[in-house]
N, CA, C and O of each residue as an XYZ file, in Angstrom:
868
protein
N      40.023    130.891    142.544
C      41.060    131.364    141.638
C      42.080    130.228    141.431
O      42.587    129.755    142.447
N      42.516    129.627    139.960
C      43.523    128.499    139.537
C      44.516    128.982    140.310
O      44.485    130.139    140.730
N      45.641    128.021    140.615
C      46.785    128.441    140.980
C      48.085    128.894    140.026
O      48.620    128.126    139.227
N      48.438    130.085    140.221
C      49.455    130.398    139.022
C      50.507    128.534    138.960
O      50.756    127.619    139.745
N      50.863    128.980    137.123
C      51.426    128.031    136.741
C      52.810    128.607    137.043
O      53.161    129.786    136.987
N      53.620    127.371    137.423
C      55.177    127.001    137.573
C      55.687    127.819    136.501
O      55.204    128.008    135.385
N      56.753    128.278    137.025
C      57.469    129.321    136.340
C      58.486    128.386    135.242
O      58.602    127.175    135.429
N      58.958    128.844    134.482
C      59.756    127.394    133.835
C      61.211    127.769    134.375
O      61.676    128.845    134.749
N      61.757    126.494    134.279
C      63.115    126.339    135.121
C      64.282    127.454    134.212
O      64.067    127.601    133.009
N      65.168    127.999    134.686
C      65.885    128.972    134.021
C      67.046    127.580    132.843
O      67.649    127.878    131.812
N      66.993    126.268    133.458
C      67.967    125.597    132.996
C      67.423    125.406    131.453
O      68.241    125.373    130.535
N      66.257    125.303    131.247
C      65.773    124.790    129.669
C      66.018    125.911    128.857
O      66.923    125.743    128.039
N      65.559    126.821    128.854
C      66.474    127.764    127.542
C      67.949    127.443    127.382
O      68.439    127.037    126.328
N      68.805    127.711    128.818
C      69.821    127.407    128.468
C      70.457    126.276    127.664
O      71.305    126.307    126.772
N      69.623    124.997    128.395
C      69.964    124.080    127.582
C      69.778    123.996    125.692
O      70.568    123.515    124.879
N      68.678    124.540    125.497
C      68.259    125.018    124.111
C      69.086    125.589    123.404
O      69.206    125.570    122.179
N      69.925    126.334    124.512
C      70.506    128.066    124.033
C      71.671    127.037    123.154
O      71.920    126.967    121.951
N      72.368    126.127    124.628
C      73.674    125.414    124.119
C      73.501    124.043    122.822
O      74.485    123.930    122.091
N      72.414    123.143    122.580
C      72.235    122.737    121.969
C      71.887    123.708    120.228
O      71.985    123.071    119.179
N      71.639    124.687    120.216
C      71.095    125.050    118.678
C      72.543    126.002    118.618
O      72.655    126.551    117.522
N      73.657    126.299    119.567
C      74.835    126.634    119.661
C      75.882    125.459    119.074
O      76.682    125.692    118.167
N      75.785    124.544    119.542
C      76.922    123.403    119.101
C      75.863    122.905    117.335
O      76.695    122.485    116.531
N      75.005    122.893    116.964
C      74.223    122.566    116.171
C      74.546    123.300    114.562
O      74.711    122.919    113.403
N      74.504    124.889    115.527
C      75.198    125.619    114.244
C      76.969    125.126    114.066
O      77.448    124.841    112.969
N      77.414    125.114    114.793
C      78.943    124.485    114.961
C      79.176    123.568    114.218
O      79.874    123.639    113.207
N      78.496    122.397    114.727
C      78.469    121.242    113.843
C      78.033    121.197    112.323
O      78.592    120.477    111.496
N      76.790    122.191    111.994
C      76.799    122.572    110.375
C      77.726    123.108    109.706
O      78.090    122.770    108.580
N      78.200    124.063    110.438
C      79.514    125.215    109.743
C      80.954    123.999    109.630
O      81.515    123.834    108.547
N      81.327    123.361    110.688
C      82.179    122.609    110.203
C      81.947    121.558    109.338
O      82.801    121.434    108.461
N      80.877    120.625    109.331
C      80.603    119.900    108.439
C      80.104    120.445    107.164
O      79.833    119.576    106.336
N      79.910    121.705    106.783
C      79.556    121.974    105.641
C      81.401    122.742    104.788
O      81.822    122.534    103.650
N      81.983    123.502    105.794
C      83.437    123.732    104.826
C      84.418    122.785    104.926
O      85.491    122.943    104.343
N      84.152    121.669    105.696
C      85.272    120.445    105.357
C      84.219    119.710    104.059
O      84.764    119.118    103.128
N      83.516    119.765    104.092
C      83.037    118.849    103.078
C      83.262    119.720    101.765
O      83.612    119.189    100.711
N      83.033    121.140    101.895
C      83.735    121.725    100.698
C      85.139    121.753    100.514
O      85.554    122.132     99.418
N      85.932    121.423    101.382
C      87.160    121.214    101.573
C      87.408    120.171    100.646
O      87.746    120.547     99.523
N      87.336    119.156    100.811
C      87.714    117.825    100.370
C      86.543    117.424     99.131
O      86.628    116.415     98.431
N      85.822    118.098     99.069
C      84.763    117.766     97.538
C      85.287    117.009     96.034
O      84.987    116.018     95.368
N      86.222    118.110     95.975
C      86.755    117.742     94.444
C      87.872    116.397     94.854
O      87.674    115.332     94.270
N      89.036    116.486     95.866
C      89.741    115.482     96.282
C      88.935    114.212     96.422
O      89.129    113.280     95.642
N      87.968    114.137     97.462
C      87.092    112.700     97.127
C      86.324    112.538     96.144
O      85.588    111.570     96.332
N      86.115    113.175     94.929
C      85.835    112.802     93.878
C      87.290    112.296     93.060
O      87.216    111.292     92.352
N      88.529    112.990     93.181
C      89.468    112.228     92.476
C      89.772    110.761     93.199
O      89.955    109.694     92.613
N      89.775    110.970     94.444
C      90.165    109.651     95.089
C      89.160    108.466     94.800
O      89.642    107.368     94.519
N      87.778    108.631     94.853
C      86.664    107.582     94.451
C      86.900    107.103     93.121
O      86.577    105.982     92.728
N      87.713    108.357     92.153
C      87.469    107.824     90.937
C      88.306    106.770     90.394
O      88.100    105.771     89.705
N      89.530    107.436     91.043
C      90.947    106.462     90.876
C      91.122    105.471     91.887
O      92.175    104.834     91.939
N      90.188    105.279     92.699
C      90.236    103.795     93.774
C      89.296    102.852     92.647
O      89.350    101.623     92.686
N      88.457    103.568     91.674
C      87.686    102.920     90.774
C      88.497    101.936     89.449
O      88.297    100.871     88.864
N      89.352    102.889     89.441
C      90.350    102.772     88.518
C      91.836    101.826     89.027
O      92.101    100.830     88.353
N      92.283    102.002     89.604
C      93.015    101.338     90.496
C      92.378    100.227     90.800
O      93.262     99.404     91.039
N      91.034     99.588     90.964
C      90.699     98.222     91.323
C      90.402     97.448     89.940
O      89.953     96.330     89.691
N      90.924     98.714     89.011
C      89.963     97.700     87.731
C      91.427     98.118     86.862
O      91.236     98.653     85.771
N      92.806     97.909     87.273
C      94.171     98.636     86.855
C      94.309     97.426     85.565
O      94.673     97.890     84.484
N      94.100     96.249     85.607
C      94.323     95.277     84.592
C      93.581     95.511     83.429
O      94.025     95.295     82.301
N      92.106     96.084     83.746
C      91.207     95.817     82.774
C      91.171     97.258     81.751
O      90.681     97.337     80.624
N      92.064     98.670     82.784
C      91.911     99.494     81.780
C      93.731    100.254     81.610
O      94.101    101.428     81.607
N      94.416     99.098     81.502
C      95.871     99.152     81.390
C      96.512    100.304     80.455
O      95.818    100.060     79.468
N      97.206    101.220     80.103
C      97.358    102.089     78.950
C      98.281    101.228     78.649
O      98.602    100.192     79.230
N      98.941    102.009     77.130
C     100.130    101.284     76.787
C     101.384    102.514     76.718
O     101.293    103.532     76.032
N     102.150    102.279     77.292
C     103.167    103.543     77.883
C     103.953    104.256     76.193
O     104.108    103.793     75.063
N     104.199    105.279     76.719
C     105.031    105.767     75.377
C     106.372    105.950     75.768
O     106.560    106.169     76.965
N     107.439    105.902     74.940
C     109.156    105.828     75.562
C     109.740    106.440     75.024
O     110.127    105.753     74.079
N     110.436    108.099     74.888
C     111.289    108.659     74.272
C     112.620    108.626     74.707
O     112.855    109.155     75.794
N     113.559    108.099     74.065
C     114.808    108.083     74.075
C     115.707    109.347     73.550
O     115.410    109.978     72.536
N     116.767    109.616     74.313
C     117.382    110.579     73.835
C     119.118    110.621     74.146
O     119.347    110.116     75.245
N     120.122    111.005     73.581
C     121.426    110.763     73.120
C     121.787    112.318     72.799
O     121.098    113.128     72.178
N     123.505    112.566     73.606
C     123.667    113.947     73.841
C     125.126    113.756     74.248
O     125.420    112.664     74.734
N     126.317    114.915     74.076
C     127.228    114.870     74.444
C     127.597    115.899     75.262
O     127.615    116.947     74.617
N     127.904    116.050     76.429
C     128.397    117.125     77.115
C     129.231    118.011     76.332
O     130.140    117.666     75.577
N     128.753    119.432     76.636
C     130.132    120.321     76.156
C     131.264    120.015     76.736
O     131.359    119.315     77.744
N     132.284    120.584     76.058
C     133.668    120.272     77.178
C     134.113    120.895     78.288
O     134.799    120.511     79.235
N     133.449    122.242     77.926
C     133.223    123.162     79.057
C     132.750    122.325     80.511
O     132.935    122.707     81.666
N     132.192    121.272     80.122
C     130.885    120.963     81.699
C     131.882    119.474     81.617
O     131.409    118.764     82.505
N     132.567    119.021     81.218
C     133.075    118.136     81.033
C     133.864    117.805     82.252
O     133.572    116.715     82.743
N     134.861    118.533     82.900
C     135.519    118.310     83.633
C     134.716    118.180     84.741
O     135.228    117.316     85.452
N     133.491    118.704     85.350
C     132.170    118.912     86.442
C     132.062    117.382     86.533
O     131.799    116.726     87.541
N     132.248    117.051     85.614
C     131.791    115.041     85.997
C     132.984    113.805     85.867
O     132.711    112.616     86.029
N     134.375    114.325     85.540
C     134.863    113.828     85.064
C     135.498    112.832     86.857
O     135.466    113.238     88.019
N     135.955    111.599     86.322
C     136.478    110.845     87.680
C     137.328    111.118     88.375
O     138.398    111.493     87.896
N     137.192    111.049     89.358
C     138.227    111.563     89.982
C     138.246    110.437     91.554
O     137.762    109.307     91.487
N     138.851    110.958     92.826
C     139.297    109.947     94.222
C     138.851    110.137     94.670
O     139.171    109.849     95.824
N     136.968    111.157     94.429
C     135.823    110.908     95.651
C     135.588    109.494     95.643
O     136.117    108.893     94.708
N     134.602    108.496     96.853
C     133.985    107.390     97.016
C     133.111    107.042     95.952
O     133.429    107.709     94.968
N     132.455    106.530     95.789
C     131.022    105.996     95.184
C     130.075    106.489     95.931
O     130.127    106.071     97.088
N     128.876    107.522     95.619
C     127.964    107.625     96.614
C     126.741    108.287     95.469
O     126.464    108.061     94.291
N     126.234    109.180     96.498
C     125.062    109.919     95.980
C     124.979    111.601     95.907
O     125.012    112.064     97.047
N     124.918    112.237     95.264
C     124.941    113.637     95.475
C     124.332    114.153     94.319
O     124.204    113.341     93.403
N     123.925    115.295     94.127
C     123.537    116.341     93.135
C     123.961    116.349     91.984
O     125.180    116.187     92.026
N     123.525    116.473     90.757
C     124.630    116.866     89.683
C     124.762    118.652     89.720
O     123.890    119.459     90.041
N     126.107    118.893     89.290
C     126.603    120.024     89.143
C     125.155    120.885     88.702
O     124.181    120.475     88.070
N     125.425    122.231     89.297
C     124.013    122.879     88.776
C     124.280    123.886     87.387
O     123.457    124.764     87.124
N     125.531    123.673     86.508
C     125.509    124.097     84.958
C     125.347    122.344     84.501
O     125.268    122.313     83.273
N     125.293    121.304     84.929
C     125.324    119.597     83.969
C     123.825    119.708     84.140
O     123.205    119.487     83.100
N     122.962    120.051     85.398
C     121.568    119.695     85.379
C     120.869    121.394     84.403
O     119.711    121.529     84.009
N     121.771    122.221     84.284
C     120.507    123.605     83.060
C     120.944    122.983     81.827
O     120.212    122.980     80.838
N     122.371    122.329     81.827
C     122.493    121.964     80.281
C     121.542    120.645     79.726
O     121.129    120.741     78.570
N     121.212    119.520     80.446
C     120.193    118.571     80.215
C     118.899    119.308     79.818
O     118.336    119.335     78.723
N     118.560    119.918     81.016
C     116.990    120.498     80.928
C     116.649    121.326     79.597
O     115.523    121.566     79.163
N     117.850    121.696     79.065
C     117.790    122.613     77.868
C     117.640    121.768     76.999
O     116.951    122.079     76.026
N     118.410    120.043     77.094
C     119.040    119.492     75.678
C     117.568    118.341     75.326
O     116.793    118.064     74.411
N     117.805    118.046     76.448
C     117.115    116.630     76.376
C     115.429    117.008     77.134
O     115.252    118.071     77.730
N     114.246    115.895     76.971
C     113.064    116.280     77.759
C     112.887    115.414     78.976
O     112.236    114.397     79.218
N     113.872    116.347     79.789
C     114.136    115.843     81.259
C     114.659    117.020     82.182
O     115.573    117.827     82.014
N     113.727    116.828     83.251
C     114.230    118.473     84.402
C     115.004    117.455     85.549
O     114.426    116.785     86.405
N     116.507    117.539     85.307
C     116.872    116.889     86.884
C     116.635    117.148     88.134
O     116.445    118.340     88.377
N     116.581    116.396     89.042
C     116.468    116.978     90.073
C     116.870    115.905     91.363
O     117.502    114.931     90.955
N     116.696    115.911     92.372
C     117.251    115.066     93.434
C     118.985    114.447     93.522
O     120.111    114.931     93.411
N     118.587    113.569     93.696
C     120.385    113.165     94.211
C     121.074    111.877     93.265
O     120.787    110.698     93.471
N     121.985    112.313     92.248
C     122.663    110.822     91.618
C     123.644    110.228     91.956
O     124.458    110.545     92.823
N     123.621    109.116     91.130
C     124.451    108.186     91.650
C     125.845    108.145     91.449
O     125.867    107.021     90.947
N     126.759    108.417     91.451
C     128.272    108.233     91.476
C     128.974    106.829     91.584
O     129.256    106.076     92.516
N     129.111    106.812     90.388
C     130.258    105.721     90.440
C     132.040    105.966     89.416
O     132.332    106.917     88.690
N     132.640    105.106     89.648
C     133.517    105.238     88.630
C     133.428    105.631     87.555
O     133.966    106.719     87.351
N     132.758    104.984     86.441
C     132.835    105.382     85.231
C     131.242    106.277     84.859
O     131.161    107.060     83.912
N     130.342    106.042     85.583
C     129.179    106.859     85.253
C     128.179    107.503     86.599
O     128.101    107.329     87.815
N     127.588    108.229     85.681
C     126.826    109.439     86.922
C     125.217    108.634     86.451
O     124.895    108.459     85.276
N     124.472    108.276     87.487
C     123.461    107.977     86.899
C     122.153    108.958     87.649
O     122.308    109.347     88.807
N     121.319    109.184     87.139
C     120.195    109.641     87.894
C     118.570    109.638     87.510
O     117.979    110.245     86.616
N     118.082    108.732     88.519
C     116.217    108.045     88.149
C     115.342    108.973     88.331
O     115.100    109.426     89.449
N     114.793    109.346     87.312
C     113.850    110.778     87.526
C     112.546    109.756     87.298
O     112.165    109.446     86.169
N     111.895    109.262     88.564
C     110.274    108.873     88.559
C     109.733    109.902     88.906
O     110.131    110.880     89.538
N     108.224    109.468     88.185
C     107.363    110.523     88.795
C     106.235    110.154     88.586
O     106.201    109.038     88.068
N     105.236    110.629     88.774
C     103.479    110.294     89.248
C     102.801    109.971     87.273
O     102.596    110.898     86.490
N     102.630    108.724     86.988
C     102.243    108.283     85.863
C     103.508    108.234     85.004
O     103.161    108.550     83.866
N     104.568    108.027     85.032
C     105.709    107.459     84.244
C     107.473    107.561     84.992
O     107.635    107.276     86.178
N     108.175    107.820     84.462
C     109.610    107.418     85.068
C     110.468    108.006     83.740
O     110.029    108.298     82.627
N     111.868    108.076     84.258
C     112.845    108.995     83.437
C     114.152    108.311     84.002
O     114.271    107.673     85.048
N     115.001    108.574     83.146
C     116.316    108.668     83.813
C     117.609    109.026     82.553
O     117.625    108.721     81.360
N     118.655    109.808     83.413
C     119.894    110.088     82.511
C     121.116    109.466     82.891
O     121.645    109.601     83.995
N     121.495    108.869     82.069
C     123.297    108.300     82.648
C     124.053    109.382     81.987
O     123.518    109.963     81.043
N     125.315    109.739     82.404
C     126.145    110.016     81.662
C     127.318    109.624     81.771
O     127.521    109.331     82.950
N     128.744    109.369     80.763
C     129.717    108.747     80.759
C     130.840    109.782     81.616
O     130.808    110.978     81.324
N     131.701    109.370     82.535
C     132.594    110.230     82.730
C     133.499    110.469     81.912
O     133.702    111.581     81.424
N     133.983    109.706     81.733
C     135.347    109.819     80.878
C     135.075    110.579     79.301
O     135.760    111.432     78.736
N     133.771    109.890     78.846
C     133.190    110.779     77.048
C     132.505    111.768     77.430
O     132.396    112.822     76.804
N     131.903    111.463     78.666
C     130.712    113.068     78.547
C     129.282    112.806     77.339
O     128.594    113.637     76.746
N     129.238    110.748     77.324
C     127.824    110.573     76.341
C     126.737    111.035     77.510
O     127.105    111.026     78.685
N     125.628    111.368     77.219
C     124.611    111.354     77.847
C     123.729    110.387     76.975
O     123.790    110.287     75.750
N     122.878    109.675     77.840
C     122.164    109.503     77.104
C     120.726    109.225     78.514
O     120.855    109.243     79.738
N     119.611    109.017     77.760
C     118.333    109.159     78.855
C     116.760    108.435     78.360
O     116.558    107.740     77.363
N     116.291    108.637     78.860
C     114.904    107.776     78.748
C     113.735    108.189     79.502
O     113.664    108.040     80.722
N     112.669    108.790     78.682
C     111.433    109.216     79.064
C     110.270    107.755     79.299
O     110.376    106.797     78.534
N     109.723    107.757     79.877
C     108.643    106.784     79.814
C     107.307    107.517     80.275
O     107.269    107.832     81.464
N     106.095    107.858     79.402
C     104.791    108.295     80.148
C     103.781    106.902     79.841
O     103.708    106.206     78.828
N     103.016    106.806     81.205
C     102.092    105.779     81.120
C     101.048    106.273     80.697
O     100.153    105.469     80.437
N     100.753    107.859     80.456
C      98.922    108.107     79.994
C      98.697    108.620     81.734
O      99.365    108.334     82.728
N      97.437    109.506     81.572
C      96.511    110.758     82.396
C      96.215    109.624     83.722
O      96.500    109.927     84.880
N      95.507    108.078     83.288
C      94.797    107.342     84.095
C      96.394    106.659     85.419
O      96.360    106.521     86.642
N      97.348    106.448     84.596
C      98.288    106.148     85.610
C      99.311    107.246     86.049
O     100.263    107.058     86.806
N      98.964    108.412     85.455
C      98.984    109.889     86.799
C      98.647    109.866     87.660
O      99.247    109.966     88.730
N      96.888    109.635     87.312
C      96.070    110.014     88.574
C      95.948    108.645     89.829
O      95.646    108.824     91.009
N      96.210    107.564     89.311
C      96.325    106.316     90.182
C      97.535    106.823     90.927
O      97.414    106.898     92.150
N      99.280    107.368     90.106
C      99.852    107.253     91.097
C     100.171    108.568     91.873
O     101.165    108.784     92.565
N      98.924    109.559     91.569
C      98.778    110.478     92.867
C      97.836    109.927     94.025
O      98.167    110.170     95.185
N      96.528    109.104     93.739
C      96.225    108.631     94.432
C      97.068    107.887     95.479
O      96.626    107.774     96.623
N      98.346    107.340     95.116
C      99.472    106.161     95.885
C     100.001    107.909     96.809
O      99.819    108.084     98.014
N     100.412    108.592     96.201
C     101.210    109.821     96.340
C     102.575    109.064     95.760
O     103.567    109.503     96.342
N     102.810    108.314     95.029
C     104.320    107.391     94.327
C     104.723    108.885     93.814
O     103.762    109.609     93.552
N     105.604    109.258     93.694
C     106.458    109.964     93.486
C     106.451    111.353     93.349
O     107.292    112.099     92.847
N     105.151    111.635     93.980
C     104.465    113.071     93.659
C     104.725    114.314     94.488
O     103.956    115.239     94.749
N     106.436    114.049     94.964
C     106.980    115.112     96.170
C     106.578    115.477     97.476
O     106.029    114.694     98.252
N     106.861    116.727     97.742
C     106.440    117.008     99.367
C     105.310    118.238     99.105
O     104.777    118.860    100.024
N     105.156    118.374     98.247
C     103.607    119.276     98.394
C     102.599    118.569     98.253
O     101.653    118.760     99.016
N     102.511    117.432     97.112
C     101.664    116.861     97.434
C     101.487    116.111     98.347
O     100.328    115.837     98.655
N     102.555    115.561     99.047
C     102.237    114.657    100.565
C     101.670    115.643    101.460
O     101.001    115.228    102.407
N     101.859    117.040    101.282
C     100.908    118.004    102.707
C      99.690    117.864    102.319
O      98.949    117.506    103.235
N      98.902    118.085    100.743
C      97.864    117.811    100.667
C      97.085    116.951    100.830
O      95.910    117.042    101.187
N      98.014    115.570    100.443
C      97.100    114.748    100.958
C      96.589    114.520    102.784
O      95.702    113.787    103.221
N      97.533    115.451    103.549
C      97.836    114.735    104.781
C      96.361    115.916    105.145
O      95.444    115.533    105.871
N      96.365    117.110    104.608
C      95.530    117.673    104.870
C      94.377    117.800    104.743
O      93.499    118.098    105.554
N      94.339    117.410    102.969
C      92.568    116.451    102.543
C      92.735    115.075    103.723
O      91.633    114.541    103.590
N      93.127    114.645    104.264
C      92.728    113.486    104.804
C      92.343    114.381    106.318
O      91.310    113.892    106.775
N      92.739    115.258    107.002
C      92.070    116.049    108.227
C      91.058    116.553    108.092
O      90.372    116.889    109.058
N      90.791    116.691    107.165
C      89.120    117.549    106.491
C      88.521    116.410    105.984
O      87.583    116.823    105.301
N      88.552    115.152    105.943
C      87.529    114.039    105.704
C      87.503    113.475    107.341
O      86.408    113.759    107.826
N      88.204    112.910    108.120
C      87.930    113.298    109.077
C      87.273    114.278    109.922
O      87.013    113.709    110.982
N      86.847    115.598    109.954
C      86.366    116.231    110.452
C      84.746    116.100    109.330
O      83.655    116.604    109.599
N      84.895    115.753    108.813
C      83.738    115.944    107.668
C      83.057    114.952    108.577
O      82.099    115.324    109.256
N      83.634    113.320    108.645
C      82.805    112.184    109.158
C      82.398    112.484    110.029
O      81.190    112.391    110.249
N      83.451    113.076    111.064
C      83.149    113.197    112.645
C      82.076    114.010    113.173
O      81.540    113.948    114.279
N      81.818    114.892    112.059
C      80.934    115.861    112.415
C      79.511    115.495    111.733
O      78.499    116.058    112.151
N      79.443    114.621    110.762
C      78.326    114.073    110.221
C      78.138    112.850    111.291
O      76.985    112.740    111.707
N      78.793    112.207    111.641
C      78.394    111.269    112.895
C      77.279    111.825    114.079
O      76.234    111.281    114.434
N      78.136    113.631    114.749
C      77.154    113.961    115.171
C      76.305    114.576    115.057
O      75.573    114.901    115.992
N      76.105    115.033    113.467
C      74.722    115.422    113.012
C      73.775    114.237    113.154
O      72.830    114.466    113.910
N      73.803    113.097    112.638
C      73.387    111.911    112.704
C      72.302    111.608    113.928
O      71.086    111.426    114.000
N      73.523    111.661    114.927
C      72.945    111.454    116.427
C      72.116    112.589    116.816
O      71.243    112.535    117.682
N      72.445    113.662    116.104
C      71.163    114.682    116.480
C      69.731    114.506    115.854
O      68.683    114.928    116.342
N      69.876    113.826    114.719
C      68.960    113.893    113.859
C      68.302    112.687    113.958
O      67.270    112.458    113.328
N      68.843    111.873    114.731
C      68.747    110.580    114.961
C      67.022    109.798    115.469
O      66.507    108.736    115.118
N      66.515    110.926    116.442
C      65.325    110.313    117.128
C      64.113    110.684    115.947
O      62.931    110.408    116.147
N      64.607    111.359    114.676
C      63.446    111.351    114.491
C      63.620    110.681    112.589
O      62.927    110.817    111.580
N      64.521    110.180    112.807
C      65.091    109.176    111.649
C      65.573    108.042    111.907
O      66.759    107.820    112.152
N      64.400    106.983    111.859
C      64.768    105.778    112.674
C      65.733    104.881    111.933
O      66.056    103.796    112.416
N      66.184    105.289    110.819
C      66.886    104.251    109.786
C      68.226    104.247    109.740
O      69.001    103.526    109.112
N      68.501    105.600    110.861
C      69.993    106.286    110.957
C      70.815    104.932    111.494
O      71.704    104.431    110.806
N      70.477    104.465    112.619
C      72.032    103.738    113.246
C      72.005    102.084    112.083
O      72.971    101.370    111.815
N      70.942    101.966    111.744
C      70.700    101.212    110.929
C      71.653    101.379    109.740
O      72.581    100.570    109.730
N      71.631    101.852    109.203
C      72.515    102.149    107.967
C      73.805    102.195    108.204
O      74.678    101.720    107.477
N      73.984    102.854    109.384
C      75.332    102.911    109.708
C      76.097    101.968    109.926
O      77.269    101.831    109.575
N      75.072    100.921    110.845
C      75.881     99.722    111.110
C      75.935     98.981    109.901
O      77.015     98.395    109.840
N      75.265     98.781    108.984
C      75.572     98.230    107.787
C      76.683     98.731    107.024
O      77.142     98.024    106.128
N      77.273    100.096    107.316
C      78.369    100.872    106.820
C      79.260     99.851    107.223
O      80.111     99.486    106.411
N      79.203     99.291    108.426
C      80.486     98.647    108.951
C      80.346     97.474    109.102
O      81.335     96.866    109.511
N      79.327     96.846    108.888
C      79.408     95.221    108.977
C      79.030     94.984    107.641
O      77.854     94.733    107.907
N      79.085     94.865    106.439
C      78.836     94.556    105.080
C      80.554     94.510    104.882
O      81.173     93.446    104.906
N      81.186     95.803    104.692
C      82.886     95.173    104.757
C      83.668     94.288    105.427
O      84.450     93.406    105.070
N      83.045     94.986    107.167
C      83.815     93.177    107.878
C      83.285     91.912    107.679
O      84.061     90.958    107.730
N      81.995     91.708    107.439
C      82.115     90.600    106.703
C      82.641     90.121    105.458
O      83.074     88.970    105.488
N      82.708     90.792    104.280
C      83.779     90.488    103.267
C      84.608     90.530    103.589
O      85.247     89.829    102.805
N      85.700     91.135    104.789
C      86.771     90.868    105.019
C      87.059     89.502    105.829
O      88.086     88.837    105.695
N      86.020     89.201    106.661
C      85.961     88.098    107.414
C      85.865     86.818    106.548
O      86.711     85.950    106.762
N      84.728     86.560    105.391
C      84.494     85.288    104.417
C      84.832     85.574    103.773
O      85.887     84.941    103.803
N      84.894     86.259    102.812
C      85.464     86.223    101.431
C      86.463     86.663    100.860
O      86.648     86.721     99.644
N      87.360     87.094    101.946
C      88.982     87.511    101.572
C      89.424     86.565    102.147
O      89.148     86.270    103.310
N      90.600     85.609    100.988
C      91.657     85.007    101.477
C      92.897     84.930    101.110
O      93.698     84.276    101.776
C-alpha cells in the first residue's frame, strides 16, 4: 500500500488567501485614482505640451479699457484722509458699484496711497486693474485677456487661480501618486511573468537623467 501523501501546509492558502487580498486592493486603488486624476492629466499633458511650445503658439492678447466717475454718494468712502499708505479692501458699496459699471469683479486687497486707490485684478490667462482718483472720484481700469491656451497654461502654473484651485491641484497631485505607487506594485506582481517590466522602467528613468546630465546646460 503507497504511503498517504503529505497533507499540504495550512500556511499556503493563507499565503494565497493574503496575496489575491492585497491584489484586489491594489486594483481598486489603482483603478479610482486613475479615474481620479484622468481628465486632470490629460489637461496637464496637454498644457505642459503647450507651455513647452509657448513661443511657437503665442496668442495675441485683447485690452479693454474703461473710464467712470464715482457717484458722490461713494465719494467720500475713498476720499484722503490721515490713515498711512498701506493695503486694505475697497469699501464694499466702491467694489458693487465697479462690478456693475465697468467689466471688472474686485476683489482682494488695494493699494492706498495719497492721491489714489489702486487695485491689480490678475488672473489665470489675463490681468485687470482699477485706479481710482481720490480727490475726483475718476475711475478708470484695464481688462487684458490672453485667449483659452494662456488660461489653461496659467492653471497649469496655478498663477493666479485662488485657493480652490490650489486644493485641487494639491489633491490631483495625491491621486497621481497613489495611481504610480500602486501601478509600481502591480508591476512587481506582474513582473515574473513579463520580462520587459523593470526594463522599461529603468528606461523611464535613465533616458531623462541622461538628458539632464548631457544635454542640459
Amino acid at each position: 500500500m503507497p504511503p498517504a501523501a503529505a497533507a499540504p501546509s495550512p500556511s499556503v492558502p493563507r499565503k494565497k488567501s493574503r496575496k489575491a487580498f492585497w491584489l484586489r486592493q491594489l486594483h481598486t486603488w489603482h483603478w479610482m485614482s486613475s479615474a481620479l486624476s484622468l481628465i486632470g492629466l490629460l489637461l496637464f499633458a496637454i498644457t505642459g505640451f503647450t507651455l513647452n511650445h509657448a513661443a511657437d503658439i503665442e496668442g495675441t492678447p485683447t485690452v479693454a479699457s474703461g473710464q467712470a466717475t464715482l457717484p458722490a454718494d461713494l465719494l467720500p468712502l475713498v476720499r484722503p484722509d490721515d490713515r498711512p499708505d498701506g493695503k486694505r479692501p475697497l469699501p464694499a458699496p466702491v467694489a458693487a458699484w465697479i462690478a456693475q459699471t465697468l467689466p471688472l469683479t474686485p476683489h482682494g486687497e488695494a493699494e492706498w496711497s495719497a492721491g489714489e486707490v489702486y487695485l491689480g485684478l490678475p488672473r489665470p490667462g489675463g490681468d485687470g486693474w482699477v485706479a481710482i482718483d481720490r480727490e475726483t472720484g475718476a475711475v478708470t481700469s484695464e481688462r487684458t485677456d490672453r485667449g483659452w491656451i494662456a488660461y489653461l497654461n496659467d492653471l497649469h502654473k496655478g498663477r493666479n487661480a485662488g485657493t480652490a484651485w490650489s486644493w485641487f491641484i494639491d489633491i490631483f497631485v495625491g491621486a497621481c501618486v497613489i495611481f504610480s505607487v500602486t501601478g509600481l506594485f502591480l508591476l512587481q506582481l506582474h513582473s515574473a511573468k513579463r520580462r520587459s517590466t523593470w526594463p522599461l522602467v529603468g528606461l523611464g528613468l535613465v533616458i531623462p537623467a541622461l538628458i539632464a546630465v548631457f544635454l542640459i546646460h
